[in-house]
N, C-alpha and C positions, 0 to 999 in steps of 0.2 A: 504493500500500500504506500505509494507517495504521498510526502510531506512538502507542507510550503507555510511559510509565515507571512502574511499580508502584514504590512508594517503601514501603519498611518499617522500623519503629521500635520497640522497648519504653520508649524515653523514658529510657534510662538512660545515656547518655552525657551527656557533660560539655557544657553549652550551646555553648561558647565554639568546639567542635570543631562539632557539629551546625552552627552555623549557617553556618559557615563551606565544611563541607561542601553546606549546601542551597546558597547563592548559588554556591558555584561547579556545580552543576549547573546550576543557572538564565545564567550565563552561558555554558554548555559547548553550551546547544539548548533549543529553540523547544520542544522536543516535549511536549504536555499531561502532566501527571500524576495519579496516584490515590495517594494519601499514605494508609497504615494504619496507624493509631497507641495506643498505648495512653491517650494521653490526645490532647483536643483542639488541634492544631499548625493553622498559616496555611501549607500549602503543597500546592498542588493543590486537585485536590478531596480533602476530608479525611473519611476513615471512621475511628471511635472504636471501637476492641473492649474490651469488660469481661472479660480475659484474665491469665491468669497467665503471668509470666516462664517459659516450659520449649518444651523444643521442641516440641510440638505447636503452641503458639501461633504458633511463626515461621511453620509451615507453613500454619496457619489465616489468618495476617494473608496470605500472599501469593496464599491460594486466594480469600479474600474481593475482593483485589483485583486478583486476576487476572476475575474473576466481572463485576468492577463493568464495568472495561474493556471495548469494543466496539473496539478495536484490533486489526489481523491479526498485528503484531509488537511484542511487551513486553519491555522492558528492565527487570530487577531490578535496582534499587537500592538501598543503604544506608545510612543513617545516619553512619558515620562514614569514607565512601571518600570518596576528592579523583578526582573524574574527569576525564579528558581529554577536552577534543572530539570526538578522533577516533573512539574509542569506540563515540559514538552514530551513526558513520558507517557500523559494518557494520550489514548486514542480514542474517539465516538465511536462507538461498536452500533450505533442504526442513526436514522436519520435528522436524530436532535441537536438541541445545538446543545453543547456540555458545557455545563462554568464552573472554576475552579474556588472554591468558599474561600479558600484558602489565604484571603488577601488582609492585610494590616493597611490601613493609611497611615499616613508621615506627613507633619507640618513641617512645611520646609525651614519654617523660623524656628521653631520651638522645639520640635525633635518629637513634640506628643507623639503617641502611637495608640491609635483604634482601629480596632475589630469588631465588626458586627455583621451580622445578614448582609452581604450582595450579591446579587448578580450584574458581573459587570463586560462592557463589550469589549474592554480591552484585554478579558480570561475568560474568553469565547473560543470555543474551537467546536468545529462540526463541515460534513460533509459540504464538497463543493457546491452542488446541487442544491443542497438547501439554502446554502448562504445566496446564492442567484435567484431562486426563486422569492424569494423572503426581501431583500434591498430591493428586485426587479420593481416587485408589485410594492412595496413601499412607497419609494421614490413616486409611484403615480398616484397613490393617496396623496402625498406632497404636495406633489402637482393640481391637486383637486382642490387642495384647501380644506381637505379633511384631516388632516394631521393636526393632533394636537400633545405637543412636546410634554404637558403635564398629565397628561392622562393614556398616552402611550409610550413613554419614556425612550430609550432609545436598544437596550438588550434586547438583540429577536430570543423570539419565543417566550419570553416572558408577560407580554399581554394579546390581549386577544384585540386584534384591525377589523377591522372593517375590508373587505376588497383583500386583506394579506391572507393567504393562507396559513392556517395556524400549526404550527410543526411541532410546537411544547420542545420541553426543556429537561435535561436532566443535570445531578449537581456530582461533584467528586471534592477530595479537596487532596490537595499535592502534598506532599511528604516534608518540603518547607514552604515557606507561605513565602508571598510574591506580597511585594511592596508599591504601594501606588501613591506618586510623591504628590502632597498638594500642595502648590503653588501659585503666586499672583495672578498667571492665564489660564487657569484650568477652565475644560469647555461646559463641564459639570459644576456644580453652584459647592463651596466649603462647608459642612455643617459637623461641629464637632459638639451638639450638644443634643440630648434625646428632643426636648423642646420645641428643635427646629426640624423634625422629621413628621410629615402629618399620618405617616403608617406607622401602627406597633411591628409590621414585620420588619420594617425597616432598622427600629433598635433590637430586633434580637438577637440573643448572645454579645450583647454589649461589654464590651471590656475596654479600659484604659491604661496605659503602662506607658512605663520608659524606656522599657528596650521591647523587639520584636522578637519571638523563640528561632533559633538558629542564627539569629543575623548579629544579636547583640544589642547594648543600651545605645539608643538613640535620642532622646531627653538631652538638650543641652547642649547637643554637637551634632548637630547633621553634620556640619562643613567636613569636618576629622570624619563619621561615618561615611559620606559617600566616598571620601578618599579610600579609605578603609573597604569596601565594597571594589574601586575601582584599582586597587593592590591585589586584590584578592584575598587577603589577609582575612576573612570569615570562618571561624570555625562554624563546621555543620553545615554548612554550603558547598 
């Protein structure tokens, strides 16, 4: 079964994270990629889209490079996640789309570290075919002016469209957990407080800490962490 990692960017994160984040992908697996970007990057093979920052284009950049792909099973990727090996170890055994629970956020200032309930697009993986079918007919709800970003978020398979066919989802969580930095441009809204979430699924398994298991304390020192991450220097990693 061929693998391929769709890799997508609007180019608005902060270098120093990106890059950091691309080499640790590249050390995490072999697996080819197709990088879509807003402007021209060195990583994969790279497609340039002349796009506006809004979400149609997220969905554009993943359908273009889902499209380019000749892979049976694609890993979405982001810009600013620190992934784990293990990760790239599950495979979708039928036609949903799989998400890894597995994930911590990181304040880029402050080093917090939360865990709770997501499904998220950037630890998305699932059959080609689905990912085409799914962004295809998406994209024309968009087009309709039936889309509505708070009520069907952006994770396929986790709500039910109008017009999309609904494929559902299933969850794994990877062996060490995958890091998703937040920072000043993120294309999703910050919320580090139960509060500000209007779903109970959304705070479950709520946990706050200083360091992340496998990665180490991050409270205090991101800057020393990412170095640390980009040394390699991680036990458990």
């Amino acid at each position: 079964m061929k693998k391929e990692i769709v890799y997508f960017t609007d180019n608005r994160c902060e270098e120093r994270i990106v890059d950091v984040c691309r080499r640790q992908i590249l050390r995490c697996t072999d697996i080819p990629i197709v990088s879509v970007s807003h402007y021209s990057i060195d990583f994969g093979k790279n497609i340039v889209v002349d796009l506006p920052r809004a979400t149609k284009s997220l969905f554009q950049q993943i359908l273009i490079g889902v499209e380019e792909s000749k892979a049976d099973v694609i890993y979405l990727c982001e810009h600013d996640v620190l992934y784990s090996p293990s990760h790239f170890d599950a495979v979708p055994y039928n036609s949903k789309f799989f998400y890894n629970l597995n994930r911590w956020a990181i304040d880029w200032k402050t080093g917090q570290a939360l865990y709770r309930y997501s499904c998220c697009t950037s630890l998305c993986m699932a059959r080609r075919e689905s990912l085409l079918r799914h962004f295809s007919a998406l994209l024309k709800v968009i087009e309709s002016g039936k889309y509505r970003r708070s009520r069907h978020g952006f994770a396929p398979g986790t709500h039910g469209i109008s017009g999309v066919p609904y494929i559902g989802k299933r969850t794994f969580k990877s062996k060490q957990p995958c890091i998703d930095i937040r920072h000043a441009t993120n294309f999703t809204p910050n919320r580090w407080k139960k509060e500000e979430f209007n779903s109970k699924h959304s705070i479950k398994w709520w946990e706050e800490s200083d360091s992340i298991p496998k990665w180490g304390k991050t409270k205090g020192r991101f800057d020393d962490f990412i170095k640390e991450v980009d040394a390699g220097k991680l036990p458990g990693i």
